[in-house]
N, C-alpha and C positions, 0 to 999 in steps of 0.2 A: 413444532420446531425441535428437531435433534442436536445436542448438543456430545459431540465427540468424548469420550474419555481423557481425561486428563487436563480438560477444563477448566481453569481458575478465574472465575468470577474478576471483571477487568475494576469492578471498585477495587479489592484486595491492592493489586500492582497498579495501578494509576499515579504514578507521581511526575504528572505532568499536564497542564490544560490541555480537553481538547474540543475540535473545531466542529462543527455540524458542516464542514463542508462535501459539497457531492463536487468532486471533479476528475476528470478523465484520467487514469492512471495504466502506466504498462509496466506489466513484471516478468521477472526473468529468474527461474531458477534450473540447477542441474544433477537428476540424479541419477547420472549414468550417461541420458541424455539430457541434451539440451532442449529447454522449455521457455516460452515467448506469451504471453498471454496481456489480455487486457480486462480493465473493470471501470469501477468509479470510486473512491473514498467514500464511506458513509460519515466518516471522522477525522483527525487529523491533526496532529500536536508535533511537539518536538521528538518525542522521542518513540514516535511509531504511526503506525495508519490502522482505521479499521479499511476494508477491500471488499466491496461486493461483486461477482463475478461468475462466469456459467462453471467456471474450473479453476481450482488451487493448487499450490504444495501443500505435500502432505507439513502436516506438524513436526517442527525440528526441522525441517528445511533452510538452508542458508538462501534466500530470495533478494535481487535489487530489484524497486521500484523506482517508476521516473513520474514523477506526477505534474501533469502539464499544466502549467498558468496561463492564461490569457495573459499577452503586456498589458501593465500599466499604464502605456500611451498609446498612440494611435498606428505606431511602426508596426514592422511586418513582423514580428520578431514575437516568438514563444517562450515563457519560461517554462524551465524542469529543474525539479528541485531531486536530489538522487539520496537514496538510504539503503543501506545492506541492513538486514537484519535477520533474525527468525522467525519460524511462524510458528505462533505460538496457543493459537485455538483457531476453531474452525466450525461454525456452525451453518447445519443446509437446513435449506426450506423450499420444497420443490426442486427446480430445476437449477439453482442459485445456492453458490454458497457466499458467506462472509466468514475472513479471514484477517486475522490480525497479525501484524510482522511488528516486533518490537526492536527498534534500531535506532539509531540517531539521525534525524538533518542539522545539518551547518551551513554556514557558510559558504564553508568550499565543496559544497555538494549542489551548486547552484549553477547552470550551465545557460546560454541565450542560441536559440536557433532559429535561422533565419527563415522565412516563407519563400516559395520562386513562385 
């Protein structure tokens, strides 16, 4: 496992719980052009995601992700929870990298979409 330069150990900055969740995630960043990509969370807190995925932003990237919920009930209906942030390390293994964006979710970063 390579770990990119400029790396900072995520114990160091960690000031915030986070989740062993894996679930579906889609990000978006732009550097020059425009980029659409998808992964899965390896992790997942308030105030960032770790990202596992075949391709990333580079580090220092401004990137939204949207990371999708299953509803809570039985309706047709998806959650996505939205965070802008940076990316701030990036480590590959094989054909996969993971990537970490530190940003915030709220509240009002929570949208409901419907299934047809």
């Amino acid at each position: 496992m390579q770990v990119l330069p400029n790396a900072v150990s995520t114990s160091e900055r960690r000031s915030a719980v986070r989740y062993k969740l894996k679930l579906p995630v889609i990000f978006y960043w732009n550097d020059g052009t425009s980029h659409t990509d998808g992964g899965c969370t390896c992790d997942l807190a308030l105030n960032g995601a770790l990202i596992r995925s075949a391709s990333c932003p580079p580090i220092g990237s401004e990137v939204r992700i949207e990371v999708l919920l299953p509803s809570p009930d039985s309706n047709s209906e998806e959650l996505r929870i939205h965070c802008v942030g940076k990316v701030t390390r990036i480590t590959r293994k094989g054909s996969f990298a993971t990537f970490e964006v530190e940003g915030d979710f709220d509240d009002d970063h929570i949208t409901c979409q419907a299934f047809n």
